[in-house]
Steps between C-alpha positions, in 0.01 A plus 500: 500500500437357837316705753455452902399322634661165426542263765871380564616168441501302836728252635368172657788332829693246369683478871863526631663280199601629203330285184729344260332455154540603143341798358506765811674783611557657831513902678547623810157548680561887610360613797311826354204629365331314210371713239457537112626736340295723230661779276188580226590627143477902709748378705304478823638236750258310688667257802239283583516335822388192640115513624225754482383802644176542701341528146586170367482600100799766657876433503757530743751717284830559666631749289429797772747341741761428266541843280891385460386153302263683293744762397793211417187258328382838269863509441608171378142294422343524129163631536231243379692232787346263762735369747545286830684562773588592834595802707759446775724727682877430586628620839758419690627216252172276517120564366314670778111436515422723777682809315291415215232541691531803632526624110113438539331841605139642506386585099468823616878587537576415132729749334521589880828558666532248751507213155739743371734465821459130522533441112829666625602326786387120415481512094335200322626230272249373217613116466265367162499173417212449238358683190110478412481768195801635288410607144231256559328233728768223645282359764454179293849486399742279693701623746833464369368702211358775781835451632677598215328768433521671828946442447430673199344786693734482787781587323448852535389520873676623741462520897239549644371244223611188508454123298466193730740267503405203366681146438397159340798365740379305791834583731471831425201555609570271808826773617164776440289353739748403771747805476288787488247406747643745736498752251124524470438237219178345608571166302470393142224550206503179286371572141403268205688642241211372216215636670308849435414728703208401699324828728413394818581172511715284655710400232827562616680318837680654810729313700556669858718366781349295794596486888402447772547633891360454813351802667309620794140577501435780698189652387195449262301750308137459388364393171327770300177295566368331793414168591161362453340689797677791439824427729877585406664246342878489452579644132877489582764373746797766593833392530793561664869393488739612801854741434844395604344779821163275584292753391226330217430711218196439299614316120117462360218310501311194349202487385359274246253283718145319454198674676510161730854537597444899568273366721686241664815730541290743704420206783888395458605825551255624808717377753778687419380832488715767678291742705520871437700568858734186400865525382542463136777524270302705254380730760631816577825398325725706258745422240361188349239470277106422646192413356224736505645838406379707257687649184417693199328178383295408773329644813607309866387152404338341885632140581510262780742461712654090606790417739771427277504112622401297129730466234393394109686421221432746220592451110640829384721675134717755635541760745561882473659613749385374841150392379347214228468687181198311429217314644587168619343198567450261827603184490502340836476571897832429641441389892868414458722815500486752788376842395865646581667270232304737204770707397629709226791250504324169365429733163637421178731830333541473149853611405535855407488668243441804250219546271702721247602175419233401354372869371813629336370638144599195273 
């Protein structure tokens, strides 16, 4: 059979529209961990995990953090099985990333109690959506043959294991993408139903939602490398949108610039810097969320400091919670809107909603 590792089938932006041709079908894009799923003819399960270790022949398997998936997979899996999936976690009526991520502890706690407690308190779901190896290789079958068989194996799961929805019908996936946003669905996976399975490439489409919002710059941290004679250069702007209260709370950050505009951005930007001894809204401040802190991820990460006087226009998916989920993009200066006009309030909220909708066993 199949042995890690195999690289997962990727999924290449097709943007905010949903594509309306013959021959696909559509999921919900979960907001989770990737990872294939391994159960060898001994009955071993592997969860292999997006990227490498330091070694980079080495998996990440995340089968330490998630004893409670392994149990129900050893349970209900045929040995001699290569699957792909996801591992989320439901709390609170909505997939929650950041209590996922605190599933994530040092290797050296496996079998440990502190996994055992949190296996407890915020238990996994294992959403799989593809099958690579069942009494045989079906990488180079289609996928509504993969499909099929992965129904067939379904039908004797139960929670926490879980088939993907998955629908040929256009408006259904449309009511997907728009009314569970808010429940943690991170968009929509758009597959060929004719094509094989292809590891590693980009094969596969992903259609996301796209906003935009004007914000407040208010501080700048450097780029891992420096300019050309060694200088800081800006690596990413921090931004800021003001409560109902006029306090600004840091949302994120954007990043993706050319070495010239890094540059550029650190001239731009020199006037505005906020001495040490001057007032700041990020300074000394509690209850809102500011760059710089450390966590259990990162040490105290230095930035720069700017008067919270220029306003951009940033291109953004979703937010959790009070921040942008993900990375987002600058679009534009806007000399136009007063700093004091970025609010919480110009934000679109998707209607609400609960994800049991969509992950009731069928």
């Amino acid at each position: 059979m199949l042995t890690p590792p195999i690289e997962p089938m990727l999924a290449a932006p097709l943007g905010s529209t949903l594509p309306d041709e013959p021959g696909i079908s559509f999921e919900p894009k979960w907001d989770g961990f990737r990872c294939l799923v391994f159960v060898d003819e001994q009955g071993e399960v592997v969860l292999q995990g997006r990227g490498r270790s330091k070694s980079a022949d080495e998996i990440v398997d995340l089968a330490y953090a998630f004893p409670e998936v392994v149990a129900a997979i050893r349970g209900q899996v045929p040995r001699g099985t290569v699957l792909d999936g996801e591992i989320v976690i439901q709390h609170d009526g909505r997939l929650d990333f950041g209590v996922l991520s605190s599933r994530l502890r040092p290797r050296s706690e496996a079998e440990g109690s502190n996994i055992a407690r949190l296996a407890a308190e915020y238990p996994a779901t294992l959403l799989l959506f593809d099958a690579l190896w069942s009494e045989g290789d079906l990488t180079s079958e289609a996928f509504g043959s993969r499909r099929s068989v992965l129904e067939t194996l379904a039908s004797s799961w139960e929670p926490p294991i879980l088939l993907t929805p998955n629908t040929i019908d256009r408006a259904v996936a449309e009511s997907w993408f728009v009314g569970y946003e808010s429940a943690g669905v991170d968009g929509l996976i758009v597959k060929p139903v004719a094509d094989p399975y292809l590891p590693g490439k980009r094969a596969q489409g992903k259609v996301k939602h796209l906003r935009s919002a004007d914000v407040v710059v208010a501080g700048w941290r450097a780029y891992t490398k420096p300019g050309p004679e060694g200088e800081p250069i800006v690596g990413s702007l921090l931004l800021g949108l003001y409560d109902e209260g006029g306090r600004l709370h840091y949302v994120g950050g954007a990043s993706a610039f050319t070495a010239k505009k890094r540059r550029e951005l650190v001239d731009l930007l020199a006037p505005l810097a906020s001495a040490e001894d001057e007032p700041h809204p990020w300074r000394g401040t509690s209850g809102i969320r500011i760059p710089g802190t450390a966590n259990r991820w990162k040490k105290e990460q230095p930035w720069v400091a700017l008067r919270p006087e220029l306003v951009a226009e940033v291109e953004y998916d979703q937010m959790e919670g009070d921040r942008f989920r993900h990375g987002v993009s600058f679009a534009r200066w806007r000399p136009d809107r007063g700093p004091t006009t970025c609010g919480f309030d110009q934000l679109e909220v998707p209607p609400a909603a609960s994800i049991s909708g969509l992950l009731s066993p069928s």
